[in-house]
C-alpha positions in Angstrom: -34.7 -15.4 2.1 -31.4 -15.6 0.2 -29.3 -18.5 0.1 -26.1 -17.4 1.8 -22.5 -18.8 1.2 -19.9 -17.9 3.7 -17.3 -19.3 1.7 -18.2 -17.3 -1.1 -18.6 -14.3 0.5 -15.3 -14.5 2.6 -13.2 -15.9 -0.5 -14.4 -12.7 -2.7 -13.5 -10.0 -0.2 -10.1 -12.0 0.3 -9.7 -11.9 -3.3 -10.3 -8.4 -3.8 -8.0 -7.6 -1.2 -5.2 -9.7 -1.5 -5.2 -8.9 -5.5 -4.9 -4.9 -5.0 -2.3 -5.7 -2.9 -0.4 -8.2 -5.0 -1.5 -5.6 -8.0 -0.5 -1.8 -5.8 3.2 -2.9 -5.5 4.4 -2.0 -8.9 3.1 1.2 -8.7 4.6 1.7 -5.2 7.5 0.6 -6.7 7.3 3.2 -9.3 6.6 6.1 -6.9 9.7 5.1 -4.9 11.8 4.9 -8.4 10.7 8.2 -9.7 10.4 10.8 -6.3 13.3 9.6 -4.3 11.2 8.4 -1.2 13.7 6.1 0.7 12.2 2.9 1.3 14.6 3.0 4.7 12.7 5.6 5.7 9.6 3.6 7.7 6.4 4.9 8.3 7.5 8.5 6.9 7.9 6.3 3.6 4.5 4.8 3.2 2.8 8.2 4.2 5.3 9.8 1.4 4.6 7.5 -1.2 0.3 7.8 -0.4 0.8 11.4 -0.7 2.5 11.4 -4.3 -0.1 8.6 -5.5 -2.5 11.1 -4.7 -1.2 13.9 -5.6 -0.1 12.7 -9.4 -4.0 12.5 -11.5 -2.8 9.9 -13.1 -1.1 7.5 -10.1 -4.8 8.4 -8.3 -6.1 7.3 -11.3 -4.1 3.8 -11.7 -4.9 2.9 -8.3 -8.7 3.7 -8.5 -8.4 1.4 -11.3 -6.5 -1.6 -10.0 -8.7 -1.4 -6.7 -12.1 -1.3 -9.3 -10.8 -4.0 -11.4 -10.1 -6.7 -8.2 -12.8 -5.6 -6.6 -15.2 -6.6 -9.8 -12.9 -9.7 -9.6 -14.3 -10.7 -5.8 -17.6 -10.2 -6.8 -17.4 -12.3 -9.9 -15.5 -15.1 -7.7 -18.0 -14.9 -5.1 -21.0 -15.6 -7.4 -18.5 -18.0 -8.8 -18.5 -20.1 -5.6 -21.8 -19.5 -4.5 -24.7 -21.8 -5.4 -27.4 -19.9 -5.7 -28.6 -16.1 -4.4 -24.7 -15.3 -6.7 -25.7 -11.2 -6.9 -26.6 -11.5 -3.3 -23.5 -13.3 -2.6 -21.3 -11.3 -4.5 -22.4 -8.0 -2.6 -22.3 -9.5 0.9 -18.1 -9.8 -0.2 -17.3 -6.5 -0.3 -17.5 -6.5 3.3 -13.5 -6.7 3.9 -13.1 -3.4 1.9 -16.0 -1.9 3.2 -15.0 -2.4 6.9 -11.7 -1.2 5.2 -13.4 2.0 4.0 -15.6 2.4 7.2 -12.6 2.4 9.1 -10.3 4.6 7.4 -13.6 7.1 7.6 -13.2 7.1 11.0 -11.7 9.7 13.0 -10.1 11.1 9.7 -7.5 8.3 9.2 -8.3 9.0 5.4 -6.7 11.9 4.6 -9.5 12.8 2.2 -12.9 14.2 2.3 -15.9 12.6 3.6 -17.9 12.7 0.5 -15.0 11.1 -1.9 -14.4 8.6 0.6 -18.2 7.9 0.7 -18.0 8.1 -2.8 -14.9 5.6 -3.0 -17.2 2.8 -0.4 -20.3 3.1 -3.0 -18.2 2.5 -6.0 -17.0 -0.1 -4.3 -20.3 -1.6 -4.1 -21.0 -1.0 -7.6 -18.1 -2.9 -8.2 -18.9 -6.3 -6.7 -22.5 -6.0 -8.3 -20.6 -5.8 -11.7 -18.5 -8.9 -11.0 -21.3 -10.8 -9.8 -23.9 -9.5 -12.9 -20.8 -10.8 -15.1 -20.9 -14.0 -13.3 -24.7 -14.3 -12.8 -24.9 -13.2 -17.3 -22.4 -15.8 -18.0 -24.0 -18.8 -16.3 -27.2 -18.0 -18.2 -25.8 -17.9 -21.4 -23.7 -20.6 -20.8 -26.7 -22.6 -19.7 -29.1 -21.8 -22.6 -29.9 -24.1 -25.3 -28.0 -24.5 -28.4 
């Protein structure tokens, strides 16, 4: 049975998250500098600026990036934390953006299909095994004799 760390495991999905988010507002920035959206506009503004993220290739393609780069982050800070089991730990953190995922699936709040969105959760996954393979591959090398 794996050694589980809740601190690790809640500390990497807070990580992930709270980093896309501090790392998304440029680039809602730049969508509201280059299309016009008013940012007076409420709601109607987020759902405006969503839909030219996704609708731009290459916006899609910065945030797909910035949400894969901090969630490799939470998984490497999990195994970080975590004192042994730090692969196992580093997966059980993505469970803020999978609850995330699994809840935008839900009656449609997604706006996309089922299978990207399915798509997006495993990524995800393969995401936080990354960070916490980087963290588990750096340990041992750093641990192995001279």
């Amino acid at each position: 049975m794996p050694k589980l760390s809740p601190k690790a495991i809640i500390v990497g999905g807070v990580v992930d998250v709270g980093a896309s988010i501090v790392l998304g507002i440029p680039l809602v920035f730049y969508v509201l500098s280059q299309s016009g959206i008013s940012s007076g506009a409420g709601a109607n503004a987020g759902t405006s600026v969503v839909a030219a993220i996704h609708d731009s290739p290459t916006l899609r393609s910065v945030q797909l990036l910035i949400g894969a780069a901090c969630s490799i982050l939470g998984g490497y800070v999990a195994a970080r934390i975590a004192p042994r089991d730090r692969f196992v730990n580093a997966l059980l953190a993505s469970w803020l953006c999978v609850g995330l995922g699994v809840y935008s699936i839900a009656p449609g709040r997604s706006g996309q299909p089922l299978w990207e969105s399915l798509l997006l959760l495993l990524s995800t996954l393969a995401c936080y095994a990354l960070g916490g393979y980087l963290r588990v591959r750096a340990s041992s090398a750093s641990s192995a004799p001279a």
